[in-house]
N, C-alpha and C positions, 0 to 999 in steps of 0.2 A: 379383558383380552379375548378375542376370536379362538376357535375353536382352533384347535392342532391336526392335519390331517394327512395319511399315511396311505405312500401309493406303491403298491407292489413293479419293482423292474425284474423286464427280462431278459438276461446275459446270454441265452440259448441252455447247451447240454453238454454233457460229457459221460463216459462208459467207465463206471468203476468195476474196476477187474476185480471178476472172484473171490482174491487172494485180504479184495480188501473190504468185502462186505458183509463174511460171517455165514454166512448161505450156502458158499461154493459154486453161487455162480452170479454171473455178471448183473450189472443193476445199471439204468439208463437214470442218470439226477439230472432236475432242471439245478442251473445258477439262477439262484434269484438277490437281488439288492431291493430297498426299502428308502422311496424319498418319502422323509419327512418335511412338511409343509409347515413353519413355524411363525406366527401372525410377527414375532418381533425378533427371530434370530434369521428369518430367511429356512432357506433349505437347507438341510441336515442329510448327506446321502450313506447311508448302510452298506455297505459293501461295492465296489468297483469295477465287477468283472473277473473276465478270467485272463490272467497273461498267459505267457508260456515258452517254450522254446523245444526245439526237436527231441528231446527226452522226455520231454511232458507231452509231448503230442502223440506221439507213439505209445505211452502206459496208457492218456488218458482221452484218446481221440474226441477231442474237444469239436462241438459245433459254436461259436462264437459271435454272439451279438455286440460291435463295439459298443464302445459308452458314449458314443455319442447318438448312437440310435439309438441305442436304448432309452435314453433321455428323451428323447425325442418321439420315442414311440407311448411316453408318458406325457408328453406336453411340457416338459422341460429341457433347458440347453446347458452345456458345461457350464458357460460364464454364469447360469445361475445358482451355482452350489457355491453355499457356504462354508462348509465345514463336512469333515468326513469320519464316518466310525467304522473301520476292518473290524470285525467280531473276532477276528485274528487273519492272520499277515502269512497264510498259505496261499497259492498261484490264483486260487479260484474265486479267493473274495477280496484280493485288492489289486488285481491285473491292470485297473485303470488310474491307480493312485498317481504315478507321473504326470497324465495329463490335466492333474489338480495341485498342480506347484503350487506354493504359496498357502495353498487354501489347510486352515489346523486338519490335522489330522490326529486323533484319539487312540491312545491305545496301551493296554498295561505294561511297565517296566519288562514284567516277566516272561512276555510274549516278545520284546525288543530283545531281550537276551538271550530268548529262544532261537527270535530270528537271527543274529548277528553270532552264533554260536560257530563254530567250525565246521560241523554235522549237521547244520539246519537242512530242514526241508521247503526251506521257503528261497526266494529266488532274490538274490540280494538287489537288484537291479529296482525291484518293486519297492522295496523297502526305502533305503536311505537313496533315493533316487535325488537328481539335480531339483534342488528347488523344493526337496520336502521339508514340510513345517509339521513337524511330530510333536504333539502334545505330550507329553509321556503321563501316564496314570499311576498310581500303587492303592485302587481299591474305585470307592463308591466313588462318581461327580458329579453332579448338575453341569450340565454343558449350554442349557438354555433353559426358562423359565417352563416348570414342568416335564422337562426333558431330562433322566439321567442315565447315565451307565452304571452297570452293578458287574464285577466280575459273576463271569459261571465258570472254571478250569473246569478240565476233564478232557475233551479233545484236543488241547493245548492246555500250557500251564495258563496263558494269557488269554483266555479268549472273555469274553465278556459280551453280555447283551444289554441290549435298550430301552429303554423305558417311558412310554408316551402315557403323560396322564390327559386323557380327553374329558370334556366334560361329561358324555356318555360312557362311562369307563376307561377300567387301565388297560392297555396293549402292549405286549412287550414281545419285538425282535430280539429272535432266543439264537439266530443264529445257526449255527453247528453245533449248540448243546447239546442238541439231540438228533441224529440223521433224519428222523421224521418226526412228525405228530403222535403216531402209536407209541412208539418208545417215548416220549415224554408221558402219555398217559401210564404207560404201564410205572413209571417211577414216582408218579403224582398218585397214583392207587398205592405202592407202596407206603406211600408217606402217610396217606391216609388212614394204612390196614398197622400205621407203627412199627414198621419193619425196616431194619437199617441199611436197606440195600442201595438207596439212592445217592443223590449228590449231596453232599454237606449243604450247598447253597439251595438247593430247594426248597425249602420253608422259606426261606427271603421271600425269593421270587410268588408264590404262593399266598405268602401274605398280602402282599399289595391287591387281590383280590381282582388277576387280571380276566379283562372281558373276552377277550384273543391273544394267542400266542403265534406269531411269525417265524418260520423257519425258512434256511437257506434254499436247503435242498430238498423241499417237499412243498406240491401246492397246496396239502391240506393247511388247514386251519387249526389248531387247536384252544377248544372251549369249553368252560366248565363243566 
């Protein structure tokens, strides 16, 4: 089998307030999504974009790259995605899932419960949109040949990342697990120093002995 290979999209930006970043004061995030290139499943796309509506625009003064430029600003077109994985089903990582009717969509039980709650934070529109084909998950899957997901909860009960085994090592789209690169290292140095501050799923992820780690909202890179 050909090699597996993973190309960073760019969704644009958005202004997280203050209120939600621990700091006390505002923080400028890229949206970024993750096509995966897969010799025998096709394209595998990480996250959709950012939807929205007039209360989301105003918290989070979004700047917005559709999906299909964004695609295209990768060398890829909608009609060539196969299959799609939301690391969780919040405005800002699956705003384009509509325009991928039909096409499975990945995603754990407990994150569909989340979403479909009364009080959700997710925008239901996005979700059980016309034409969605929801895979529903309840833990680890192989979704293609060297391709899986492994829950990580923590910023959702449902969120979950990716898992690309290359032949040059493991990479794994982590998502939202961690707002950046830094705070995954600081909790990968916990795990290290034996200290139980981290996420229960960290040693998973850890073991597979990944070569890079992908995050949503952070261009850095995180690596051994």
């Amino acid at each position: 089998m050909s090699d597996i290979f993973v190309r960073r999209i760019d969704y644009g930006y958005f202004v997280r307030p203050a209120e939600e970043t621990g700091t006390g004061q505002v923080r400028v995030e890229p949206t970024l999504g993750y096509l995966v290139d897969h010799p025998e499943a096709g394209l595998i796309l990480v996250d959709t974009g950012m939807g929205g509506n007039a209360e989301v625009d105003a918290w989070y003064h979004p700047t917005r790259i559709p999906l299909a430029g964004a695609l295209k600003a990768a060398g890829a077109d909608i009609a060539d995605v196969r299959m799609v994985m939301n690391c969780h089903l919040h405005f800002d990582h699956c705003g384009g899932n509509p325009e991928l009717a039909g096409r499975p969509i990945f995603a754990q039980r407990a994150e569909l419960e989340l979403a479909r709650a009364p009080e959700s934070h997710t925008l239901p529109d996005l979700v059980d949109h016309p034409g969605a084909h929801i895979e529903e998950l309840t833990g680890e899957a192989e979704i293609a040949p060297g391709v899986h997901i492994i829950p990580t909860p923590g910023h959702t009960a449902g969120h979950q990342s990716l898992v690309i085994h290359r032949r040059d090592g493991t990479v794994i789209v982590a998502g939202q697990s961690h707002d950046n690169a830094t705070l995954f290292t600081t909790d990968a140095m916990a795990h290290k120093a034996a200290l139980a501050t981290h996420p229960s799923w960290l040693p998973r992820l850890l073991s597979l002995d990944p070569r890079q780690i992908y995050f949503a909202h952070d261009n850095a890179i995180w690596t051994p």
